[in-house]
N, C-alpha and C positions, 0 to 999 in steps of 0.2 A: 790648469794647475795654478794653483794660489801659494807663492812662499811666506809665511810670518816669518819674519825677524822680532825676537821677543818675545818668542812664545811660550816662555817657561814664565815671565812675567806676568802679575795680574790682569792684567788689559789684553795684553795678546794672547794668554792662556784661554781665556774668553772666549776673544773671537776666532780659533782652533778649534775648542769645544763647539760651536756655537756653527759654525761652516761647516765641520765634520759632521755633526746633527741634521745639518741642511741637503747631506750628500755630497757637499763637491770635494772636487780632490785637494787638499792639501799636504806639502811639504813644511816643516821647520827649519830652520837654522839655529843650528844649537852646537854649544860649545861643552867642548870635552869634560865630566863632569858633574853637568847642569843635568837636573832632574827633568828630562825628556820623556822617560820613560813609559809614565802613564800616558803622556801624548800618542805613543807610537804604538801603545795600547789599545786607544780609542780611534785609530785608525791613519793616522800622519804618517807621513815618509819622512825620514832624520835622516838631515845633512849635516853633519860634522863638521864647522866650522868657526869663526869668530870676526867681525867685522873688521880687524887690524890684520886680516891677511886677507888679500886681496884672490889670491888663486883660490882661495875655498869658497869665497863667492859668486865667481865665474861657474864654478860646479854646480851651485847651491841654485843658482838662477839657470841653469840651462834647461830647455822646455815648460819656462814656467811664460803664464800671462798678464800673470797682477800678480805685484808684491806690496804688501803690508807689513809696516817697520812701527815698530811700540818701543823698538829698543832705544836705552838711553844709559848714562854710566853712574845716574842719582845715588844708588846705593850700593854703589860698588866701589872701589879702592887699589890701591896698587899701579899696576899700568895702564886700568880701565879708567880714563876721565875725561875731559869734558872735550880736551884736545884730542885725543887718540881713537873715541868712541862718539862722540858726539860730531865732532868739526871732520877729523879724516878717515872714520870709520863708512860715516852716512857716505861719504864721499865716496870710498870705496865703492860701493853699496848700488850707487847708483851709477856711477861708470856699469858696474858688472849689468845692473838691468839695461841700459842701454845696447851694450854691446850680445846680450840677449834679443834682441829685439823685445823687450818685456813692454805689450799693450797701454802696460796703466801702474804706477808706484806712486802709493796712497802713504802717506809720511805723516805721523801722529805728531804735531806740533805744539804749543801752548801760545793761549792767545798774547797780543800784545808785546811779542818778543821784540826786539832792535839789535842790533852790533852796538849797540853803547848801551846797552842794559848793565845796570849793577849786577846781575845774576850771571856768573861765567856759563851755567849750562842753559840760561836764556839765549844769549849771545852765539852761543853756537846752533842752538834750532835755528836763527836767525837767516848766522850763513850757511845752512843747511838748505831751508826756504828756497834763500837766493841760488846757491848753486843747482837746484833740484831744477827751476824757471826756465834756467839756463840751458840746462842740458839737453833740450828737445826729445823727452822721456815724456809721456802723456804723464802728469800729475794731476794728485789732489792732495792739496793739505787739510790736515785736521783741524785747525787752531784752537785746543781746547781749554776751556778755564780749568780752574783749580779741581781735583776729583773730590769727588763727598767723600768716598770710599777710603779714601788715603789722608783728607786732613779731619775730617770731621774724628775718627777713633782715635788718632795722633794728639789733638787738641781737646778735643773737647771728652771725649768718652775713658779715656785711659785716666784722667785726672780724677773727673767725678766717681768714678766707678772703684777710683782709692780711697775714697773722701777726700781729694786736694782742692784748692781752686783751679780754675780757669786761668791760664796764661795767655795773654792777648800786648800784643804790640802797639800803644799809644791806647787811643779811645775803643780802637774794634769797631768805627763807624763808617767806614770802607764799604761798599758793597761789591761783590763777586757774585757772577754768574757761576755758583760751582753746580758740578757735575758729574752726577751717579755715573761710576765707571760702566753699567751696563748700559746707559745710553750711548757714551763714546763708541762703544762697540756694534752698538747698533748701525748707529751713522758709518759705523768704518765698514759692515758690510752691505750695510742698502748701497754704499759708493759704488760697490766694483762694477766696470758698465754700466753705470749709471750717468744717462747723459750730461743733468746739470751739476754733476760733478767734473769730470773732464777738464783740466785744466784751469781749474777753482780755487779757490785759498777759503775754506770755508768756516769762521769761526762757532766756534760749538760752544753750548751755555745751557745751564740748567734753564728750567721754564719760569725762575725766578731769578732775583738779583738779592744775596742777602749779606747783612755785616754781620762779623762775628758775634756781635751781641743780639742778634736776632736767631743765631743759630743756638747761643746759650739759652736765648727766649724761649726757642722749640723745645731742650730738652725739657727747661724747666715746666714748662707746660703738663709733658707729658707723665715727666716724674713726679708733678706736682709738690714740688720744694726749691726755695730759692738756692741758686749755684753762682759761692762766690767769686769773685774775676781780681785776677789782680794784673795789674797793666807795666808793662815789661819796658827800657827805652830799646829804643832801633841800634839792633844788634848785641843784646842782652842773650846768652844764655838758656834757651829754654831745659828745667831739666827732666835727665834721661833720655834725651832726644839727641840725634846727630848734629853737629855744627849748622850746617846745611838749612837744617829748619829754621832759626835765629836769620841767617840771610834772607831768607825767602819769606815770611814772615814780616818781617821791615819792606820788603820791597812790597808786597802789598798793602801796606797799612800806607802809601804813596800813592796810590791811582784809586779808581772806581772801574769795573768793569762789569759794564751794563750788554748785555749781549740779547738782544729781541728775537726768539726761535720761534715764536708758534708759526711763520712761513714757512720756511726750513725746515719742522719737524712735521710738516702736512707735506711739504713737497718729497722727501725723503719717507716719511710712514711709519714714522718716529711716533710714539706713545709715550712721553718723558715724566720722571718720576720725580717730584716735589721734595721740598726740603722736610716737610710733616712725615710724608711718608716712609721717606729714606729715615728720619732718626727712630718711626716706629717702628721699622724694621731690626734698623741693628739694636735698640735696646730689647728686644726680644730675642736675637739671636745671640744678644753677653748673656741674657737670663738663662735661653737653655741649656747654653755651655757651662753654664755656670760660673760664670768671670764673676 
């Protein structure tokens, strides 16, 4: 039995679908409310609970053998945040798999986190990592960069698709390993039993490294018209977008995150999809919806 935590989320809806598809058994953890349903449809067991109470996860986790958490409090509000859901929820989380005797908890992390990161829901994957080490629960972490899937339509596809510019944090000459959410998922189930996963910290990256202006480079490519960029200072505003982005946003226009996969993507069986190919995909997919 395999639990997702996050499974109503784009990442762990996936790998639900995606395991369920494969045969094996899964359970959810899902909170009162949250749109489960079709999961339990396509053949998931729903457990009823929320990472901030502790007894609904000892439930949640009893007879399971790997657990998979995608969950995080990014877009959520109120009591759900980075301390409650992020720092003592995971914590919960993995007490409860422990005290399961749970084989293997496979933990979706992002790459490059620390406890003194500028980002407060960095900082808690951090100590999340570190508690997880700790705990003598067989681990893998995921450490993934940025997803295509989540900043490329936020950034780049929503703007031009208005006729606006591009908004980019300083030059956009950064480069990022980002990463098609259906590869993350891939990785996260080639892991379970998988040996060279097994108490790993494995960072994940698309099969390129590219700067923002290289990703406006692709669409412009494919649109075949130039898109204009106007360049924002660290911690400026992006708008119509959550606060959240503006932080995160500056903190990358700060490092390079160079991430080398073609090992990792042969050792795991991974077939990973390109920055070209991901932006021809979703501008096909606004076309036939008609965005």
């Amino acid at each position: 039995m395999i639990l997702i935590a996050g499974a109503t989320g784009q990442l762990g809806g996936l790998i639900t679908r995606r395991l369920l598809a494969e045969g094996e058994a899964v359970r959810i953890l899902a909170r009162e409310g949250s749109a489960w349903q079709p999961l339990q449809t396509a053949g998931a067991q729903v457990s009823i609970g929320d990472l901030k109470n502790r007894a609904t996860l000892d439930t949640a986790c009893a007879g399971v053998d790997v657990v998979i958490t995608t969950a995080n409090s990014a877009l959520r509000g109120g009591a759900d945040n980075t301390q409650t859901v992020d720092t003592d929820g995971n914590r919960n989380l993995i007490d409860a798999a422990r005290s399961a005797g749970v084989a293997q908890f496979i933990f979706v992390s992002a790459f490059g986190v620390t406890t003194d990161s500028p980002v407060p829901l960095f900082q808690a994957k951090a100590r999340t990592e570190a508690y997880l080490r700790a705990s003598g629960v067989p681990y893998t972490i995921l450490a993934a960069d940025g997803f295509m899937d989540v900043w490329l339509p936020m950034i780049v596809v929503g703007p031009v698709l208005e006729g606006r510019p591009v908004s980019i944090v300083g030059e956009g000459c950064r480069k990022h390993s980002l990463i098609a959410v259906n590869d993350v998922a891939s990785f996260a189930i080639a892991a379970v039993g998988h040996p060279e996963a097994m108490n790993h910290h494995l960072p994940l990256g698309g099969p390129e490294a590219v700067s923002w202006r290289d990703v406006v480079a692709a669409f412009e490519r494919r649109l075949g018209r130039t898109i204009p960029i106007v360049s924002l200072a660290p911690g400026q505003p992006f708008s119509g977008l959550p606060d959240i982005v503006a932080g995160l946003m500056a903190g990358l226009d700060t490092y390079d995150s160079v991430i080398e996969m073609a090992g990792l993507a042969k050792t795991f069986g991974v077939q990973q999809m390109g920055l070209d190919q991901f932006v021809a995909g979703i501008l096909n997919q606004a076309t036939s919806t008609g965005s």
